[in-house]
N, C-alpha and C positions, 0 to 999 in steps of 0.2 A: 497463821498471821494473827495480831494480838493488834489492839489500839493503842495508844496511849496520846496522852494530852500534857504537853510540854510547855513551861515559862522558859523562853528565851529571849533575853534582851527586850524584856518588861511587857512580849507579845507572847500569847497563845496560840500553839501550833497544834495539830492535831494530824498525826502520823498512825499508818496503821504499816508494822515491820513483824517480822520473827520474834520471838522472844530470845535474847542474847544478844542480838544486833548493836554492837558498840555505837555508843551516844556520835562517835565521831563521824562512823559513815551517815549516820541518820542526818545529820548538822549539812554536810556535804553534801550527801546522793540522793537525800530525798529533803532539804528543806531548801539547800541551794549555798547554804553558808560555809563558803571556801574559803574563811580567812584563816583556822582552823585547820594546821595541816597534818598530813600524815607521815611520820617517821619512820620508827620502828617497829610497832603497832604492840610495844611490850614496856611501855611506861618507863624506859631507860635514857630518852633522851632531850624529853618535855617540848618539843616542838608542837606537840597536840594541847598543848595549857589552856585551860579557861579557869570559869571561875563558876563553883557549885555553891550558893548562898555565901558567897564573897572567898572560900578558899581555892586556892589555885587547886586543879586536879589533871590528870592526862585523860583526856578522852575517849583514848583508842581501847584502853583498858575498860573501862566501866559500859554494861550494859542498860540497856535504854529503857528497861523496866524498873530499875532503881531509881530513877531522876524524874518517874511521870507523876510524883506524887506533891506537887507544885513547889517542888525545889526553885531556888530563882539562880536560872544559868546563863551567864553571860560569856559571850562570846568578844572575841576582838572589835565585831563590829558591832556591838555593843557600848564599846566604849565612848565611841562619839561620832558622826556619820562624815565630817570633817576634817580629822585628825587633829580634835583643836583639846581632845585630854593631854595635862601639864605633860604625862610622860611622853605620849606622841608625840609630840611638840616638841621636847627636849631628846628626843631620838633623830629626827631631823637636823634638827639645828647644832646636835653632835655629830651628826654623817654616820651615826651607829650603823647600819645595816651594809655589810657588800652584796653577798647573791640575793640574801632577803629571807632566804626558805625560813629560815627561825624564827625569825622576829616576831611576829604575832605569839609564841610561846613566852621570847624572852620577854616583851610587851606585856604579856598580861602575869607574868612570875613578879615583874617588877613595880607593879600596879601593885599586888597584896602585897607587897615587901613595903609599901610607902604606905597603903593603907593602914598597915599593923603599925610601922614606925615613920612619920614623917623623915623623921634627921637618923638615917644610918649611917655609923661609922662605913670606911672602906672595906675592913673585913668582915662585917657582916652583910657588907652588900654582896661579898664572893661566896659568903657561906650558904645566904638565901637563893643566890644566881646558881648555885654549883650543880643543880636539877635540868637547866637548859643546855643542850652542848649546840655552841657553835660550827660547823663545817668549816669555815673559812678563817676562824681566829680570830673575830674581831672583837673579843672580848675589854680588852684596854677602851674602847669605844665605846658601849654597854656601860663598862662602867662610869665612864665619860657622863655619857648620857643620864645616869640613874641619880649622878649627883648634880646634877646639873636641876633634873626633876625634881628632887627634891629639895635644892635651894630655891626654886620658882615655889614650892609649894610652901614650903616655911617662910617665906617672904608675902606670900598673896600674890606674883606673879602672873 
């Protein structure tokens, strides 16, 4: 067992795991943070998304030795403890999710998609989304939603 000393969502955590232990179960099974979910566990379907010093990454894939080095990682609940970030907010108010399982991926893929460009065109909004897969198809919705975010956000909404 190895220490390490983790920034997660602008808090310091301090986990002692295996060395290899993917960031994701650490987030889960030993800090408590399930927003975060588990998919494939081989970076093919982005439900496991956050965000490592702002770039979206999978965190099933990446080991917890990499990240102890005061990377800043934010996770879904990171984002806002309310659901009051523009894209949250514009994910609701589009009916974006059916079962839900994704969303926290698709949520925070589309987060660094607005970060990097407030005003995306539609097809770069499917080329930057094309890393999350939905289960249920509600992609038209997502998209809905992503444009939606970003007209609040180009606005001051």
């Amino acid at each position: 067992m190895a220490k390490y000393r983790l920034n997660i969502n602008t808090k310091k955590f301090d986990v002692e795991v295996d060395k290899g232990t993917s960031l994701l179960w650490v987030l889960r099974e030993h800090l408590g943070l399930t927003g975060t979910k588990y998919g494939c566990g081989i970076a093919q379907c982005g439900t496991c998304t956050l965000h490592i010093d702002g770039k979206p990454m999978q965190a099933c894939i990446l080991s917890v030795e990499n990240y102890a080095n005061g990377q800043k990682i934010t996770t879904i609940e990171g984002l806002s403890e309310d659901c009051s970030h523009p894209v949250q907010k514009a994910w609701i108010e589009a009916q974006a999710p059916q079962c839900g399982y994704c969303q926290s991926g698709q949520i925070m893929q589309a987060v660094a998609l607005l970060e990097e460009n407030p005003n995306p065109t539609r097809e770069e909004i499917k080329s930057h989304m094309n890393s999350v897969l939905c289960r249920c198809g509600t992609y038209m919705r997502i998209l809905d939603a992503i444009e939606l975010a970003s007209k609040n956000i180009t606005e001051g909404v």
